[in-house]
C-alpha positions in Angstrom: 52.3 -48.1 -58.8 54.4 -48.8 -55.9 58.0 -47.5 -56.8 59.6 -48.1 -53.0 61.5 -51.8 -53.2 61.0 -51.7 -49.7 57.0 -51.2 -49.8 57.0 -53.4 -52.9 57.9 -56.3 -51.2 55.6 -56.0 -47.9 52.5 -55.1 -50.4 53.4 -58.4 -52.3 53.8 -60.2 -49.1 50.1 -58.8 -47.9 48.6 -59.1 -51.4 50.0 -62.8 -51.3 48.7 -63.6 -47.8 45.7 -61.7 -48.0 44.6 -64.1 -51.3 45.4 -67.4 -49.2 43.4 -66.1 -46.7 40.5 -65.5 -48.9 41.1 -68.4 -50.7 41.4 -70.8 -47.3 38.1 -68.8 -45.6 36.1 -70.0 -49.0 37.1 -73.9 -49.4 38.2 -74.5 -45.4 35.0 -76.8 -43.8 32.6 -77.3 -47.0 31.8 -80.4 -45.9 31.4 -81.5 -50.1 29.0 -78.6 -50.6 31.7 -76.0 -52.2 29.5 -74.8 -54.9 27.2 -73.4 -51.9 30.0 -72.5 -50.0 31.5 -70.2 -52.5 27.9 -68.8 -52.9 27.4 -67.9 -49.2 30.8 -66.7 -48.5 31.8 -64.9 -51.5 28.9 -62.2 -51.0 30.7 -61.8 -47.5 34.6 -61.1 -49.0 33.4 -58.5 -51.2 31.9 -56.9 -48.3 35.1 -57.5 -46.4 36.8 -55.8 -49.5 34.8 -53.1 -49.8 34.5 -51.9 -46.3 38.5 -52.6 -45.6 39.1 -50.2 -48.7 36.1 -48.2 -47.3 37.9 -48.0 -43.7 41.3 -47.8 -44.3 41.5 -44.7 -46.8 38.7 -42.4 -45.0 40.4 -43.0 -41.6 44.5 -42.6 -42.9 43.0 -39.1 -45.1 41.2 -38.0 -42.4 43.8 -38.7 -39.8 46.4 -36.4 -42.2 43.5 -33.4 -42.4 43.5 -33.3 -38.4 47.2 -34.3 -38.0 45.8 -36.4 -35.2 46.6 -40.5 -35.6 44.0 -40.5 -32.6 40.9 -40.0 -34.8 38.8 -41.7 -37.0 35.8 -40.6 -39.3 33.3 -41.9 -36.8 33.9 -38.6 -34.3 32.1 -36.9 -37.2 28.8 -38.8 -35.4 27.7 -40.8 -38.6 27.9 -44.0 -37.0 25.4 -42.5 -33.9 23.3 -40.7 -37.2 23.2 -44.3 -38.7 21.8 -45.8 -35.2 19.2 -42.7 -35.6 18.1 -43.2 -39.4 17.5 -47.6 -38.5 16.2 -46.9 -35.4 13.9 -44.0 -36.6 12.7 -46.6 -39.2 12.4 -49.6 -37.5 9.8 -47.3 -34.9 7.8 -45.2 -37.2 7.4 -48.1 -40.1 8.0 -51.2 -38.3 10.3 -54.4 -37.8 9.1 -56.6 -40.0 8.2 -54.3 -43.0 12.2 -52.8 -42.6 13.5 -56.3 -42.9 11.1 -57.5 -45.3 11.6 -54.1 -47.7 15.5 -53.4 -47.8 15.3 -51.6 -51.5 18.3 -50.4 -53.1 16.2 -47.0 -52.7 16.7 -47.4 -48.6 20.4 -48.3 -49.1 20.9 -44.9 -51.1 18.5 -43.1 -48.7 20.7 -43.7 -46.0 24.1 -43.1 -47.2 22.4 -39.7 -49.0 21.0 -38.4 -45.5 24.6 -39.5 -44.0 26.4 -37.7 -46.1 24.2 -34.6 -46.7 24.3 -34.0 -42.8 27.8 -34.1 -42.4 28.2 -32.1 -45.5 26.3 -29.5 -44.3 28.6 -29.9 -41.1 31.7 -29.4 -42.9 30.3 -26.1 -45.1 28.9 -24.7 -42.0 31.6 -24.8 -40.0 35.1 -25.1 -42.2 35.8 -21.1 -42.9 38.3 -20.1 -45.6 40.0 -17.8 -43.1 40.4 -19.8 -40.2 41.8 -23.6 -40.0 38.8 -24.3 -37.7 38.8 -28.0 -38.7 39.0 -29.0 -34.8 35.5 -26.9 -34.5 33.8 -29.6 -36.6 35.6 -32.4 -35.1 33.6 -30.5 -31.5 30.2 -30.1 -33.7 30.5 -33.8 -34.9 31.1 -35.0 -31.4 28.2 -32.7 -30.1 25.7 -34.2 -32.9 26.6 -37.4 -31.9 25.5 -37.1 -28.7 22.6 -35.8 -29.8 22.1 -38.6 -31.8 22.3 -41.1 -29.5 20.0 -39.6 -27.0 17.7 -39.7 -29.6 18.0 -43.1 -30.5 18.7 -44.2 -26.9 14.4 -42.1 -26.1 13.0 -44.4 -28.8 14.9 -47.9 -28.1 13.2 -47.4 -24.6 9.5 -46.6 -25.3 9.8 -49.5 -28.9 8.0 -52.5 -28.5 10.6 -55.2 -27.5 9.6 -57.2 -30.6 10.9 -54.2 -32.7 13.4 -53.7 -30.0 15.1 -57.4 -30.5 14.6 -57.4 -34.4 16.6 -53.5 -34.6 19.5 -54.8 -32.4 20.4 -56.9 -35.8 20.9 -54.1 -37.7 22.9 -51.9 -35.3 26.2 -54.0 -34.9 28.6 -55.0 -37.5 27.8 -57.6 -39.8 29.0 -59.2 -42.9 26.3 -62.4 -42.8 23.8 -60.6 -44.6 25.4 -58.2 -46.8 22.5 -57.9 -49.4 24.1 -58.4 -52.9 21.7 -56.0 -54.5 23.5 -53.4 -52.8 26.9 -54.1 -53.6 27.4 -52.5 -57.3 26.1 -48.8 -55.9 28.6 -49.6 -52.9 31.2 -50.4 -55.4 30.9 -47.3 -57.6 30.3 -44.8 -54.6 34.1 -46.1 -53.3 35.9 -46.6 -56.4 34.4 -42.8 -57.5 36.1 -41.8 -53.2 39.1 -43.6 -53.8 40.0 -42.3 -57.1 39.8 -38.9 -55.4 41.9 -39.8 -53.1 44.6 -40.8 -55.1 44.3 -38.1 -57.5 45.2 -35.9 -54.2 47.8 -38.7 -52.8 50.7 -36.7 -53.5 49.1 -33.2 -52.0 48.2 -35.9 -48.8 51.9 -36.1 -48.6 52.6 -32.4 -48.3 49.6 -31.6 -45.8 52.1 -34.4 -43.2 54.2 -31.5 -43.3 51.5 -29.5 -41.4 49.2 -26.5 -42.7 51.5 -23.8 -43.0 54.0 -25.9 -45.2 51.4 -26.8 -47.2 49.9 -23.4 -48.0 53.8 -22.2 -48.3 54.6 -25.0 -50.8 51.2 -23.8 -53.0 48.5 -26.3 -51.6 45.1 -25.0 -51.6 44.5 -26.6 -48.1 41.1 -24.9 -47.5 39.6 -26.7 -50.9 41.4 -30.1 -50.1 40.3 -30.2 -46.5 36.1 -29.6 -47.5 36.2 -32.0 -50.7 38.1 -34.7 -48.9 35.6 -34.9 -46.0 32.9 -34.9 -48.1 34.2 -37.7 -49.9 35.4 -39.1 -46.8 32.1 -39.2 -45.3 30.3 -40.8 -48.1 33.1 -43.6 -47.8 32.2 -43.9 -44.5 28.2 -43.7 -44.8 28.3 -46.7 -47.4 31.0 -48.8 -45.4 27.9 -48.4 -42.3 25.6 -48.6 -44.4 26.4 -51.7 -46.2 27.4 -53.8 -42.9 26.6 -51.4 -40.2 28.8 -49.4 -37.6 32.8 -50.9 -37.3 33.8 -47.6 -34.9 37.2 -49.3 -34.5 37.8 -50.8 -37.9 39.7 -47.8 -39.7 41.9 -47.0 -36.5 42.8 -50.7 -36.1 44.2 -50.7 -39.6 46.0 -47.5 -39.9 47.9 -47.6 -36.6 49.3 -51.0 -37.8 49.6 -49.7 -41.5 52.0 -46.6 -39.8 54.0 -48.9 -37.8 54.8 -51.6 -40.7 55.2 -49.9 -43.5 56.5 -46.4 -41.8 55.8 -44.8 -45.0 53.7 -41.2 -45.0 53.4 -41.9 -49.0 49.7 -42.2 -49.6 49.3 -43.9 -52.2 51.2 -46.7 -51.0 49.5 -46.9 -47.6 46.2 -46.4 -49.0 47.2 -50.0 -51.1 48.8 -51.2 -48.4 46.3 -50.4 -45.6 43.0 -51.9 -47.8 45.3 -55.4 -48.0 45.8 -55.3 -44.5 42.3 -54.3 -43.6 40.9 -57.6 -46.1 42.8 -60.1 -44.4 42.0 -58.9 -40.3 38.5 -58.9 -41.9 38.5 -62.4 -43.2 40.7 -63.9 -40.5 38.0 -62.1 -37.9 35.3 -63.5 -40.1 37.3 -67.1 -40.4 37.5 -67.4 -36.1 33.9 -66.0 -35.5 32.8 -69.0 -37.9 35.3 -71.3 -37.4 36.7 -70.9 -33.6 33.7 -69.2 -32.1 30.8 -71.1 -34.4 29.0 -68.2 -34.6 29.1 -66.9 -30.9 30.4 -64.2 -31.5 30.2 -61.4 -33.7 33.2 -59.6 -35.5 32.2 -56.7 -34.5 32.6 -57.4 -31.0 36.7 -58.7 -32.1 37.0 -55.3 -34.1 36.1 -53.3 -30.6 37.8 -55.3 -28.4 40.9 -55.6 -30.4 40.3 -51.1 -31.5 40.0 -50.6 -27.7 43.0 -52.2 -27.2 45.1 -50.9 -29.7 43.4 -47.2 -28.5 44.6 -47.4 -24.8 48.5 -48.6 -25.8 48.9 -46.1 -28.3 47.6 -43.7 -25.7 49.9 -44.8 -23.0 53.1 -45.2 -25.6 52.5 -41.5 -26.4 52.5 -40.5 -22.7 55.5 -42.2 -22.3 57.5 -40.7 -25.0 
């Protein structure tokens, strides 16, 4: 619950514009068809609700574990490890069988392999005695990499039938988020998020920076390993329910800090998942509406992260 007036009333204001923007993205061009309308596009703002919530509290904890507002999960490499797993697939199995087969049992697969990796990551590499978290940011960077150069070998010797058919699943998209897939997306993020808030307040005190936190009684060295964990599950199903959105999470919490100017987590977790629902569906609403489908959001989501990236960078060189 929201006790801050302040915060109250900005949360109602996003809660409120976020549910016209839903409710105008559903019924706006139905062309007398709203029954089919609603169908098609109400698979797509559940996928826009579950990846904002996805994005927006994995990036704003993981930006408070690393005291960096710079970073996102994806440094970790599970968007390049994603690119791996489909392209992997797509050459060993085959195109057409992928698209044709996309099992509830894949869906788990890949979120399992996603998170298990970076798990392993984390434990490897995150010692009690040392605050070495900055050496598995380095390790996640390095693995992505690696990643990609593995991905990048088999793209170039796949058949450019396979080729053109696995380029669908590496960008962003919310067109054919497959419903079956949704319910073990929901529970995997509502199990994250309730983590998260059962940890808010300690969230708060880690702001203060590692050695205040340890001072003031936090078990940092616990928090920091179960809240990536947790954080890269949220990630791995957010990618692997739509696919990669690099510059999603950023995009929202570097306009989440600067509105609300709150370091309460709970409330910008709240806060943050509105705002990320209505820059989804109001990306979704031009691409479909503005662009007829030229575009992709994704492509919005990197332009507009890239440019959000490079002012932040040169606002913080300037103070």
């Amino acid at each position: 619950m929201i006790k801050d007036k302040k915060i109250w009333i900005k949360a109602s204001s996003l809660f409120f514009a976020a549910l016209l923007m839903v409710i105008v993205y559903l019924t706006y061009n139905t062309y007398g068809n709203l029954d089919f309308a609603l169908s098609l596009r109400g698979k797509k703002v559940i996928g826009f609700v579950l990846v904002a919530i996805a994005s927006s509290v994995a990036t704003i904890s993981f930006q408070t574990l690393t005291n960096n507002r710079l970073l996102s999960p994806g440094i970790l490499g599970l968007d390049n490890l994603y690119v791996l797993i489909q392209t992997s697939l797509f050459f060993f199995i085959g195109g057409v069988k992928m698209l044709s087969q996309e099992s509830i049992y894949l869906f788990l697969g890949t979120i399992l392999i996603m998170t298990i990796l970076s798990t392993l990551i984390i434990v490897m590499f995150v010692r009690k005695e040392k605050n070495d978290l900055y050496e598995v940011l380095m390790i996640g960077i390095v693995s992505g990499t690696f990643f990609s150069s593995i991905s990048t070998f088999l793209q170039v010797i796949m058949n450019p039938n396979e080729y053109d058919m696995l380029q669908g699943k590496l960008f962003a998209s919310f067109n054919n988020v497959n419903t079956n897939h949704m319910i073990a997306a929901i529970i995997i993020i509502l199990v994250a998020c309730i983590y998260f808030l059962s940890i808010s307040s300690q969230l708060d005190v880690l702001t203060l920076g590692r050695d205040a936190a340890v001072n003031l009684g936090i078990n940092v060295h616990r928090i920091q390993i179960l809240s990536l964990v947790f954080i890269s599950m949220l990630t791995a199903t957010s990618t692997a329910l739509v696919g990669p959105t690099v510059f999603l999470g950023f995009i929202i919490s570097t306009i989440s800090y600067i509105f609300f100017g709150s370091f309460n987590h709970r409330n910008l977790f709240i806060c943050s998942s509105l705002l990320g629902i209505i820059l989804l569906v109001g990306g979704q609403f031009i691409v479909e509406q503005v662009f007829g489908f030229s575009t992709t959001i994704s492509v919005i989501i990197q332009f507009l992260g890239g440019v959000i990236f490079i002012g932040k960078i040169l606002r913080e060189r300037n103070v």
